[in-house]
C-alpha angles and dihedrals in degrees: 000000000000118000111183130187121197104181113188137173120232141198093239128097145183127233121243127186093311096319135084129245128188123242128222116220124205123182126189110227125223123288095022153050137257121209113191136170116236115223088249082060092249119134139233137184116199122208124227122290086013125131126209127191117184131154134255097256133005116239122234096272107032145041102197119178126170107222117186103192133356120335129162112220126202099192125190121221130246104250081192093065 
C-alpha cells in the first residue's frame, strides 16, 4: 500500500466573518490515496489524481471544503448542534 501526501499552500482564501483566513490545499497524486485529518477531527481519503481546499480553521455554522475529483469523509458530528 502507498499512501502519499503533497501539502501546498496555496493563494486562495475563505472568508470568514469579515476576516480572512488562509486555506490549506492537498492533492493525491497519481497512482495512489491521501488520507488527512480536517481541523474539526473528521476524516477524509482522497482518491488518485483528487484536490481538497479546505481553511484553517471552520466557522460556528458551516464546514465548507472544495473537492475537485473523488474523496471519502468521516465526518464527525457537532455535539453543539
Amino acid at each position: 500500500m502507498l499512501i502519499s501526501m503533497l501539502w501546498l499552500s496555496s493563494g486562495n482564501q475563505f472568508k470568514h466573518s469579515d476576516s480572512i483566513i488562509a486555506n490549506h490545499k492537498v492533492v493525491a497524486a497519481f497512482g495512489t490515496f491521501t488520507e488527512l485529518e480536517l481541523p474539526d477531527g473528521s476524516k477524509v481519503w482522497l482518491n488518485a489524481g483528487s484536490t481538497l481546499q479546505y481553511p484553517d480553521e471552520f466557522d460556528n455554522e458551516n464546514r465548507i471544503v472544495q473537492l475537485v475529483g473523488e474523496a471519502y469523509f468521516e465526518v464527525h458530528s457537532d455535539e453543539n448542534v
